[in-house]
N, C-alpha and C positions, 0 to 999 in steps of 0.2 A: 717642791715645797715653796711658797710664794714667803716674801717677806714676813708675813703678821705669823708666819706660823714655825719661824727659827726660833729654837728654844734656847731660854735665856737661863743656863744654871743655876740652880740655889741648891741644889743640895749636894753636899762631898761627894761623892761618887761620879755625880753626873758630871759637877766641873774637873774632876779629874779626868775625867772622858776626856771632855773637851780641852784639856790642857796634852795628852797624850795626842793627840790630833796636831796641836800646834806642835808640839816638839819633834815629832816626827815630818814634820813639814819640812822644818828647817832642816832637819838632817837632812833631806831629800834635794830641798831644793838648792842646799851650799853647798852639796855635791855634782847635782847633775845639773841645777839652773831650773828654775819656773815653768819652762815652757817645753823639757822633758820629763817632767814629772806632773804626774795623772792624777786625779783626787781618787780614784781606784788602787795608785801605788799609795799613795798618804794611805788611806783607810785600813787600808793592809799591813803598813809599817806598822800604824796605831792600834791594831788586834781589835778594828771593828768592823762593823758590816758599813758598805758604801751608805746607807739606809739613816747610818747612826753619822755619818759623816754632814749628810746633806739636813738632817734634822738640827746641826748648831750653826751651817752656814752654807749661804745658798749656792756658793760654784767657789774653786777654787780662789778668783780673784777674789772674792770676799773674805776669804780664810788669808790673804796675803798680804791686803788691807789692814787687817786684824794685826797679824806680822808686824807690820812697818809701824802702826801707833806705839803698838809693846816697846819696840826696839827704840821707837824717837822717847820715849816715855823713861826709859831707864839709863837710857844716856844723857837727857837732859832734866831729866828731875833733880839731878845735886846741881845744876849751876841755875840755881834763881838772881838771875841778876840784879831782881829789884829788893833784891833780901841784903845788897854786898853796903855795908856803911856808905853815908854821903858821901862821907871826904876821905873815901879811898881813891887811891891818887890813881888814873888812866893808865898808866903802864901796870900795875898790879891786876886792874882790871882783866884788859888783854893778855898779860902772862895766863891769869889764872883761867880765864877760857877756853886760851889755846892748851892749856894742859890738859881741862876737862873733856875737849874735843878729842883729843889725841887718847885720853882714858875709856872715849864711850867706844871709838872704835876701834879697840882691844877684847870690844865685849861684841863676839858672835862676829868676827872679821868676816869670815866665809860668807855668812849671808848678808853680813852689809855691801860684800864684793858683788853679789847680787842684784841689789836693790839699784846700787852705783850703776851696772849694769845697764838692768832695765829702765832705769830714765834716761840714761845715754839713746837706749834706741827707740823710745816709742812717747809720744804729748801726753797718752794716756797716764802708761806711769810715774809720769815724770810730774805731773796734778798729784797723785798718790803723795808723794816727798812734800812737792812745793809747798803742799795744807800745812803740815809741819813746820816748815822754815819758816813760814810769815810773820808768825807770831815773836822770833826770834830777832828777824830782822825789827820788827818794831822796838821791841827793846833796846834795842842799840840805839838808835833814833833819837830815842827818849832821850840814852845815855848821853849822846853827844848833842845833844839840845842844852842841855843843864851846862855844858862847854864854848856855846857857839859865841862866844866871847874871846874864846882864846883858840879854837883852831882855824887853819885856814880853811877849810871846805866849805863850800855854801849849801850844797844839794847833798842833804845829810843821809837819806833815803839813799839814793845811788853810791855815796860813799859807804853807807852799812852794806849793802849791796857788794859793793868790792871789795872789802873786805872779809866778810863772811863767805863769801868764793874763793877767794882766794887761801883764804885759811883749811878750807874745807879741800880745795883741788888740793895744795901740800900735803895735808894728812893723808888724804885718799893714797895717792903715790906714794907716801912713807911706808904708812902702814898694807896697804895693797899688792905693793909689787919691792918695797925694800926691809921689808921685815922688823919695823920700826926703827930701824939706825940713825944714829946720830941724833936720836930723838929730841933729848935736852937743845942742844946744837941750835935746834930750828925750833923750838919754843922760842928762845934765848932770841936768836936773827928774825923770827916772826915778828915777835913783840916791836923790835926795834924799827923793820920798816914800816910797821904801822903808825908809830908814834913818829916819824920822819914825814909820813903823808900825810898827816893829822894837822900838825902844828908849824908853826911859823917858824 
């Protein structure tokens, strides 16, 4: 089935199809990983014919793609940074990030251990994620644009850059491989060495 001819749900039934597709995806794939699971195994989890699989999207990567916006979409839709008051002060800032960071992956850990995964080992999917971050990293930018009076950094782009990795590699390891401990802890000591690399 070629592009112009994936169907795009409007009626209850149908997008429950295609939400039953996606759910079983993730079952599938935060258990066995992407790349041993079939869109023959999804089709089957989800009680349709391959037929009706390939009718809402066109090959697995595309149903995965689908995955990754959901997931970056629900974990970042409560932190609108451009929504936070002007003169809320940078360390509140960063607290309240880093907490939001550490809340979206709590949500579907297994398959964000996944996604982690697959851009660790392939450009291709690791473009997948990056479309996501971009827009994230700009905001920061902005944010420390409205400051570049009072921090030290010049090259604010690389500094959001180092930042948002670095806050990201932390939770990853937190939440990935120590079962969120000491959680608080390292919100608490996040905040602080960013505001130590920030300012004068």
């Amino acid at each position: 089935m070629t592009a112009t001819q994936i169907r795009v749900p409007k009626q209850k039934r149908s997008i429950e199809k295609k939400q039953r597709i996606k759910d079983a995806a993730i079952v599938l794939m935060s258990k066995k990983g992407y790349h041993s699971t079939s869109s023959n195994e999804i089709a089957k989890e989800a009680g349709v014919s391959i037929g009706t699989f390939y009718s809402y999207f066109k090959d697995k990567k595309d149903l995965y793609v689908e995955l990754v916006e959901d997931v970056y979409t629900t974990v970042l839709s409560p932190l609108d940074l451009e929504s936070f008051p002007e003169d809320m002060p940078l360390d509140k800032i960063i607290h309240t990030y880093i907490s939001y960071v550490f809340k979206g992956h709590e949500y579907m850990t297994d398959f964000q251990r996944e996604i982690a995964s697959l851009s660790e080992q392939s450009e291709e999917f690791r473009e997948i994620e990056n479309a996501h971050k971009h827009e994230l990293t700009e905001l920061f930018v902005g944010i420390m644009s409205n400051l570049k009076n009072d921090i030290k950094v010049t090259d604010l782009k690389t500094a959001s850059y180092i930042i948002l990795t670095t806050v990201e590699a932390v939770i990853h390891d937190t939440c990935f491989h120590n079962n969120g401990e000491n959680k608080e802890a390292i919100i608490r000591e996040l905040t602080q060495m960013i505001l130590n690399y920030l300012f004068k």
